[in-house]
N, CA, C and O atoms as CSV, one atom per row, in Angstrom:
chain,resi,resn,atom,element,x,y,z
A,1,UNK,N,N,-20.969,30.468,30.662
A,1,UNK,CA,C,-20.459,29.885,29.445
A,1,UNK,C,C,-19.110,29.241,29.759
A,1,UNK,O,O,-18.422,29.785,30.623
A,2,UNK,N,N,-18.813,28.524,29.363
A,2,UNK,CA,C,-18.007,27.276,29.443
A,2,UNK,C,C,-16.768,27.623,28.141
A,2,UNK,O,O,-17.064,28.068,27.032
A,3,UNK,N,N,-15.226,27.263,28.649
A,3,UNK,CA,C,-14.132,27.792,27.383
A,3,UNK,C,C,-13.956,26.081,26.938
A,3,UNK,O,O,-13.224,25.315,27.565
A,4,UNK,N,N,-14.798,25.671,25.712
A,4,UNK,CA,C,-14.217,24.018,25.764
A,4,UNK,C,C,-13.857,24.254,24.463
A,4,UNK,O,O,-14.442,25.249,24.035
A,5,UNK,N,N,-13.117,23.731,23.647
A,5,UNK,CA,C,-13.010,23.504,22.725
A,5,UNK,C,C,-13.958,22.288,21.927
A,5,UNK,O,O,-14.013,21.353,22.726
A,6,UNK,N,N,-14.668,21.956,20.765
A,6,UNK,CA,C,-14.857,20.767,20.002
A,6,UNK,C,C,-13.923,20.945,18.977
A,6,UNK,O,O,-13.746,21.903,18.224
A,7,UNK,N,N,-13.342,19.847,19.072
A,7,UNK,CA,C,-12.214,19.273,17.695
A,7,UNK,C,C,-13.268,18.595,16.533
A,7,UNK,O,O,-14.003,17.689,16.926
A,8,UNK,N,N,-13.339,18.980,15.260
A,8,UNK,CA,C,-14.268,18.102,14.384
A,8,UNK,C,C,-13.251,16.709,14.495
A,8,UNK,O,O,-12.088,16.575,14.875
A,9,UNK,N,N,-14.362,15.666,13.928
A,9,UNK,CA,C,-13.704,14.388,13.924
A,9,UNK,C,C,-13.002,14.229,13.207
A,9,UNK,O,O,-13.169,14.925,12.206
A,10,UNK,N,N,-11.817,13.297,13.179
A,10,UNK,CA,C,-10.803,12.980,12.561
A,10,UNK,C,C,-11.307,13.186,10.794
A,10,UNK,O,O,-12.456,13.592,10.624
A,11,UNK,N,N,-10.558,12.940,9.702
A,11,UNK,CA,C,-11.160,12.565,8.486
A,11,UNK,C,C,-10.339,11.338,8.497
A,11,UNK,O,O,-9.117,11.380,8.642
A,12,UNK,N,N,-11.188,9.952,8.303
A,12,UNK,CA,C,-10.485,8.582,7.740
A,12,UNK,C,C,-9.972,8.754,6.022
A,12,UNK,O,O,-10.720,8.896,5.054
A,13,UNK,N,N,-8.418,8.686,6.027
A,13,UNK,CA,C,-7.821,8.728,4.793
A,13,UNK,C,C,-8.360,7.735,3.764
A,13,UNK,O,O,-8.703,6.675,4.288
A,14,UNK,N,N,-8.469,7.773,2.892
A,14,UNK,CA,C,-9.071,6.978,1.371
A,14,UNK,C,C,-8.131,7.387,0.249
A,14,UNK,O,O,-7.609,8.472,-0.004
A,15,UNK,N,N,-8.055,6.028,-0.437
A,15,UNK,CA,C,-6.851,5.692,-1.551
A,15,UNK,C,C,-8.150,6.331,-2.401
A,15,UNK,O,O,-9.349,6.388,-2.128
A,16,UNK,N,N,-7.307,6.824,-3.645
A,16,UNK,CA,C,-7.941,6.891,-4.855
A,16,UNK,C,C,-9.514,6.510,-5.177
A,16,UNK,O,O,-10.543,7.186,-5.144
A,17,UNK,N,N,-9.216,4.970,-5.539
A,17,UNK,CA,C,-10.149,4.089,-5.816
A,17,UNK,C,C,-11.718,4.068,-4.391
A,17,UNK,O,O,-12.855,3.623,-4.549
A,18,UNK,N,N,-11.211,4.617,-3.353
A,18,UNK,CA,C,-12.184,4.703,-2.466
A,18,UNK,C,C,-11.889,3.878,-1.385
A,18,UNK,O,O,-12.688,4.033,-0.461
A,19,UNK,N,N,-11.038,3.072,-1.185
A,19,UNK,CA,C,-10.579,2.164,-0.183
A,19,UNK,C,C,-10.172,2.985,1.273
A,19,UNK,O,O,-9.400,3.941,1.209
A,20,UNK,N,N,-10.635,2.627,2.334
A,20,UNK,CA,C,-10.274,3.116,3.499
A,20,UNK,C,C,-8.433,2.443,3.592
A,20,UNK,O,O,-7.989,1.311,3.399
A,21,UNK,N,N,-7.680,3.895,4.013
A,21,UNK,CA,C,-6.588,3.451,4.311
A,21,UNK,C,C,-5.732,3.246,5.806
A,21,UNK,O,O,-6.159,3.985,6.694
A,22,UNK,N,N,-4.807,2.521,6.126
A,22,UNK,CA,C,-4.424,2.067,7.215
A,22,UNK,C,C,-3.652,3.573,7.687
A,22,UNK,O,O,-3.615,4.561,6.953
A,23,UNK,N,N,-3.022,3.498,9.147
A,23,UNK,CA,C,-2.600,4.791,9.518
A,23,UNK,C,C,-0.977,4.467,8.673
A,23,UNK,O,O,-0.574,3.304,8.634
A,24,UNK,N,N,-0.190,5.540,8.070
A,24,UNK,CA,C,0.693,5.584,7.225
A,24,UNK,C,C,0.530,5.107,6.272
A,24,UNK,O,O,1.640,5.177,5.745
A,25,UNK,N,N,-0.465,4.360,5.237
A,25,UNK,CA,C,-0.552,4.285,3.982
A,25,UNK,C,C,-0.659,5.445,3.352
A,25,UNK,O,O,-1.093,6.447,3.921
A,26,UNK,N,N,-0.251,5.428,2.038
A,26,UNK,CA,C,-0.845,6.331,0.910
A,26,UNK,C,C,-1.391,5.913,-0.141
A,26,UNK,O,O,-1.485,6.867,-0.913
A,27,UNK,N,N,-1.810,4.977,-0.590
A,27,UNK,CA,C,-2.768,3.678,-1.711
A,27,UNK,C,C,-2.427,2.381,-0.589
A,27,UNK,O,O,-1.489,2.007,0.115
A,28,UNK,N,N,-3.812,1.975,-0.913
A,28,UNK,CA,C,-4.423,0.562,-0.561
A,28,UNK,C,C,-3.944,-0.513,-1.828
A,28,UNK,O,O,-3.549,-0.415,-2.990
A,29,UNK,N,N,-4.269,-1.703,-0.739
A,29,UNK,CA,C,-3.536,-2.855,-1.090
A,29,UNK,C,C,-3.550,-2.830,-2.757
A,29,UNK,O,O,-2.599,-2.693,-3.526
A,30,UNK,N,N,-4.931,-3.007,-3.032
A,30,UNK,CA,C,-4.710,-3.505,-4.437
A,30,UNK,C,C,-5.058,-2.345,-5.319
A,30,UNK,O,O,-5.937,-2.492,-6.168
A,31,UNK,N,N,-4.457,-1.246,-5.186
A,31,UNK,CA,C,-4.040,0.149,-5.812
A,31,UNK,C,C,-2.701,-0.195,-6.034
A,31,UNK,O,O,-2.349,-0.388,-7.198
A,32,UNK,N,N,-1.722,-0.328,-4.929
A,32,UNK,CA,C,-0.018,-1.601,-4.931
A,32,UNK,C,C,0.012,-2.480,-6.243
A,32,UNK,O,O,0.742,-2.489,-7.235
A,33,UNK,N,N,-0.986,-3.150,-5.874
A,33,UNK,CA,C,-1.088,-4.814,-6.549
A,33,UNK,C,C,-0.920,-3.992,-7.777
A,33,UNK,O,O,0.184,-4.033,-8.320
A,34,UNK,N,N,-1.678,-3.393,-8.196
A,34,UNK,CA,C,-2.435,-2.777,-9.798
A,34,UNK,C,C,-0.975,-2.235,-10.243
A,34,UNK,O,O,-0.330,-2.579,-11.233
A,35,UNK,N,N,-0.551,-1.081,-9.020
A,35,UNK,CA,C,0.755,-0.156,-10.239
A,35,UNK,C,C,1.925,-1.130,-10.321
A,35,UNK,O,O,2.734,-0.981,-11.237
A,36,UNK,N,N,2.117,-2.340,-9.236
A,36,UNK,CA,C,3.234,-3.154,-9.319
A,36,UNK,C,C,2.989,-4.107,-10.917
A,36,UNK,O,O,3.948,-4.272,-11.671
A,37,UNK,N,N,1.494,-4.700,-11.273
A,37,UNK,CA,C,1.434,-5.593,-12.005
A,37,UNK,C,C,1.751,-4.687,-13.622
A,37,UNK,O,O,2.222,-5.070,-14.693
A,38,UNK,N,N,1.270,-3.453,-13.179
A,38,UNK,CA,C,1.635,-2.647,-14.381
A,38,UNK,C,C,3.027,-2.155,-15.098
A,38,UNK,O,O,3.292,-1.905,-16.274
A,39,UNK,N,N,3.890,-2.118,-13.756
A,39,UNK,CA,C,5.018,-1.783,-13.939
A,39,UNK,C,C,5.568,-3.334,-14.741
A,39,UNK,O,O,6.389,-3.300,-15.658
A,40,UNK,N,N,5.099,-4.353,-14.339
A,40,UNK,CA,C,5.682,-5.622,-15.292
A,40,UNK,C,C,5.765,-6.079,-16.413
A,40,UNK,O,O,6.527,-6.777,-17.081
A,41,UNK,N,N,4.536,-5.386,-16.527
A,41,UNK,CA,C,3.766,-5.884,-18.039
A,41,UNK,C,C,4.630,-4.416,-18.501
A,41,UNK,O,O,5.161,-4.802,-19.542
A,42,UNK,N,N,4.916,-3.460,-18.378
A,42,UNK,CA,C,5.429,-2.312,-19.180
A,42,UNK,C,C,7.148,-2.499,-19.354
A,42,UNK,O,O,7.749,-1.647,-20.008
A,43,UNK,N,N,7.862,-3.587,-18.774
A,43,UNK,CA,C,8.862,-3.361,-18.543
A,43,UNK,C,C,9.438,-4.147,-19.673
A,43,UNK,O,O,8.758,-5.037,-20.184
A,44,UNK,N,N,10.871,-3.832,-20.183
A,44,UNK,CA,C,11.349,-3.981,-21.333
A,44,UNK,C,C,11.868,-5.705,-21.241
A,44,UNK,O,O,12.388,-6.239,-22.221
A,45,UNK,N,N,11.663,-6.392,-20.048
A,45,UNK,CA,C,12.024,-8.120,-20.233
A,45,UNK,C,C,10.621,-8.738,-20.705
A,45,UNK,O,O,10.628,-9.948,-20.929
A,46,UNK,N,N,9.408,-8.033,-20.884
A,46,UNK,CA,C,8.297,-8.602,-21.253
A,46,UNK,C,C,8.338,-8.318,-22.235
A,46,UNK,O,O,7.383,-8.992,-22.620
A,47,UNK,N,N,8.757,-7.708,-23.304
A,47,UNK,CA,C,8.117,-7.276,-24.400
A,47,UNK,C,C,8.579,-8.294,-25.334
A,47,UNK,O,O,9.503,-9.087,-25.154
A,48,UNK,N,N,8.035,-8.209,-26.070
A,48,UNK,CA,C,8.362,-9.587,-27.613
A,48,UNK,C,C,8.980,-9.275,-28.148
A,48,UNK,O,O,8.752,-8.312,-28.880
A,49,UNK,N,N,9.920,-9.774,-28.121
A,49,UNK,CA,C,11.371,-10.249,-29.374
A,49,UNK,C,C,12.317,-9.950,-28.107
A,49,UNK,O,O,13.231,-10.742,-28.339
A,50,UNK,N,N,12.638,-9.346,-27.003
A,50,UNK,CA,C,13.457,-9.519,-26.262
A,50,UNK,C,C,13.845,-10.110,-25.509
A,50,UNK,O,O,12.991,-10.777,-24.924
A,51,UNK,N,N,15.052,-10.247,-25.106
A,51,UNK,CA,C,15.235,-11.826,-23.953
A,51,UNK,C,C,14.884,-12.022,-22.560
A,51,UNK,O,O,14.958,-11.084,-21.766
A,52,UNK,N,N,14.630,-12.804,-22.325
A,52,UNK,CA,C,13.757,-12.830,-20.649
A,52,UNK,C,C,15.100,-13.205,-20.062
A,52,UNK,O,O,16.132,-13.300,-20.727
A,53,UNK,N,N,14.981,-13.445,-18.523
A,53,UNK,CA,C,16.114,-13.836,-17.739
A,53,UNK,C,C,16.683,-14.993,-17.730
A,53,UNK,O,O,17.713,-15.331,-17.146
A,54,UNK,N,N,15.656,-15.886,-18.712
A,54,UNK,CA,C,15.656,-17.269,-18.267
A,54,UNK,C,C,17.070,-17.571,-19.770
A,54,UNK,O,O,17.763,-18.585,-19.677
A,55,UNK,N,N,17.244,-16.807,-20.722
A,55,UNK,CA,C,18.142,-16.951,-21.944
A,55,UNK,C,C,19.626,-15.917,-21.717
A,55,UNK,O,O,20.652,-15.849,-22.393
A,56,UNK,N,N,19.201,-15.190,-20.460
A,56,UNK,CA,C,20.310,-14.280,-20.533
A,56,UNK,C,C,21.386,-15.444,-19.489
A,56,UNK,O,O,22.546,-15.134,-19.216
């Protein structure tokens, strides 16, 4: 009998949504895209009746 070790195979990391991720990501691209476009639309220069940058 033989002392070898088998290592199971790596697990490939996956964002949320199911997207295979790059080595050091933690969300995929357009998981980014999504919370960045969200953060815009939620932010207090979008909202109606307030002033955008373009009046300040």
């Amino acid at each position: 009998m033989t002392n070898t070790t088998i290592n199971p195979p790596e697990e490939t990391p996956g964002c949320d949504c199911g997207a295979l991720l790059e080595q050091g990501q933690i969300r995929c691209r357009k998981c980014l895209a999504r919370d960045r476009r969200a953060h815009r639309t939620n932010s207090c220069h979008h909202r109606i009746g307030s002033p955008t940058w373009s009046a300040l």
